[in-house]
N, C-alpha and C positions, 0 to 999 in steps of 0.2 A: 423551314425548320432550323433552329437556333441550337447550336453545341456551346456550353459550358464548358469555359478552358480547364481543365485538372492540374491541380497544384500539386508536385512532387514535395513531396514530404522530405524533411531536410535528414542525413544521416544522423546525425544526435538527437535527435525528435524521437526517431525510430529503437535508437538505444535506450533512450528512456522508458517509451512504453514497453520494450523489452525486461528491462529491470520493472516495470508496473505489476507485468504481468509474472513474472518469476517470483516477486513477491507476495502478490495475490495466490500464486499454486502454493507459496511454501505455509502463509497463514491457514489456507484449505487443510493441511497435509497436518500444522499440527492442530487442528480443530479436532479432525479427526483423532488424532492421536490421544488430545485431552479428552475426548466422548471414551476411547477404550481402555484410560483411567481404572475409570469406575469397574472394569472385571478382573483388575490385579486382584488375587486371592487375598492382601492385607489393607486393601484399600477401606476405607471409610463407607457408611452406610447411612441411611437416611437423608436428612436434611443437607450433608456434605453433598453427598451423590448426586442429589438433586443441583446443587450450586455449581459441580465439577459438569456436569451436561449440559446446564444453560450456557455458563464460560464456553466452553469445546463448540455450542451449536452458534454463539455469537460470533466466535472467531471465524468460525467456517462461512458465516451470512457476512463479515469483514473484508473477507479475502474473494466472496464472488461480488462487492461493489468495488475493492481495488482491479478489477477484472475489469468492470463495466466502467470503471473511470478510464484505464488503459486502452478500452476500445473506444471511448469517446473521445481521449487526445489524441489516438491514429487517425480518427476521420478529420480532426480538426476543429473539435469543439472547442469553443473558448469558454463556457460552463464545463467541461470538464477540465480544464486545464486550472482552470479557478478552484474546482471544487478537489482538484488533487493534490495542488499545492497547501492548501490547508488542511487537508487529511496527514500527508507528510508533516506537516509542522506540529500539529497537535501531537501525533505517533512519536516525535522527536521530542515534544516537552514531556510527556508521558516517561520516554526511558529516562530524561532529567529526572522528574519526581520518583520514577523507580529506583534509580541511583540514590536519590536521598533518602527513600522511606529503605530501601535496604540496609544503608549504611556500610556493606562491605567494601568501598572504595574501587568497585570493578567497572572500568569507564571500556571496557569491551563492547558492551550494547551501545553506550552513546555513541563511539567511534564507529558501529555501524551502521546504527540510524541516521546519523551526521553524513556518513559517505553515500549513503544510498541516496539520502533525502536528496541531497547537494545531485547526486547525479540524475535526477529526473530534473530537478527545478531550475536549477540553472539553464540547461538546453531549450527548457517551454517556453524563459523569458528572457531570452539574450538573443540577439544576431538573427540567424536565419530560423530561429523558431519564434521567436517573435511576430516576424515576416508570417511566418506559414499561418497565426490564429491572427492575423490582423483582419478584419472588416472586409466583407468584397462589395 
C-alpha cells in the first residue's frame, strides 16, 4: 500500500484563500442586502423590483463560486487558481469602468479591488505558491 506525500500549503497561499473567502462572505451578505432592497417602504416597484432581486440573487450565486474557487486553491487546484485570478482581474477592470461610468473621481473602490486583488494573486504565482500548484 502506497502513501501519497502531502504538500504543506505555503502561509501566503493560505492568506489568500482567506481574503478569497472573506470576500466571497461579504458579496453573499450584500446579495442579501440588495434582495431586502426591494421591502424599503420607498422603494421602487414592478420591473425595478424585479431587476433589484435578479442583481441581489446574482451577487449572492457570485459570492458562493468565490467560495468554491477559495476552496479549490486550498486543495491546490491549478484550474482554480487559474479560474481565480481572472475573476479578480475582470472584478478589477469592472471597478475601472465603474470609476469611469460614475465619473465622481472616487478611486476608493479601485484602491481596494487593486489591494485585495494583488493580495490573492501575487502569493498563487510567485515563490512558494507557485511551487504548491506546480504538476506532480
Amino acid at each position: 500500500m502506497t502513501q501519497s506525500a502531502s504538500r504543506h500549503r505555503p502561509g501566503f497561499v493560505t492568506v489568500a484563500v482567506v481574503v478569497m473567502y472573506l470576500g466571497g462572505i461579504a458579496q453573499i451578505a450584500l446579495g442579501i442586502l440588495t434582495l431586502f432592497i426591494r421591502y424599503i417602504p420607498d422603494a421602487p416597484t414592478g420591473d425595478v423590483g424585479l431587476l433589484v432581486s435578479l442583481f441581489g440573487a446574482g451577487m449572492i450565486l457570485f459570492g458562493l463560486f468565490v467560495i468554491a474557487l477559495a476552496s479549490g486553491v486550498a486543495r491546490g487546484s491549478r484550474a482554480a487558481r487559474v479560474s481565480a485570478t481572472v475573476v479578480l482581474l475582470l472584478a478589477f477592470a469592472l471597478a475601472i469602468a465603474d470609476l469611469i461610468v460614475a465619473g465622481d473621481g472616487d478611486w476608493s473602490g479601485v484602491a481596494v479591488q487593486l489591494v485585495s486583488s494583488a493580495a490573492v494573486i501575487v502569493p498563487l504565482w510567485t515563490g512558494a505558491g507557485r511551487r504548491y500548484f506546480a504538476p506532480r
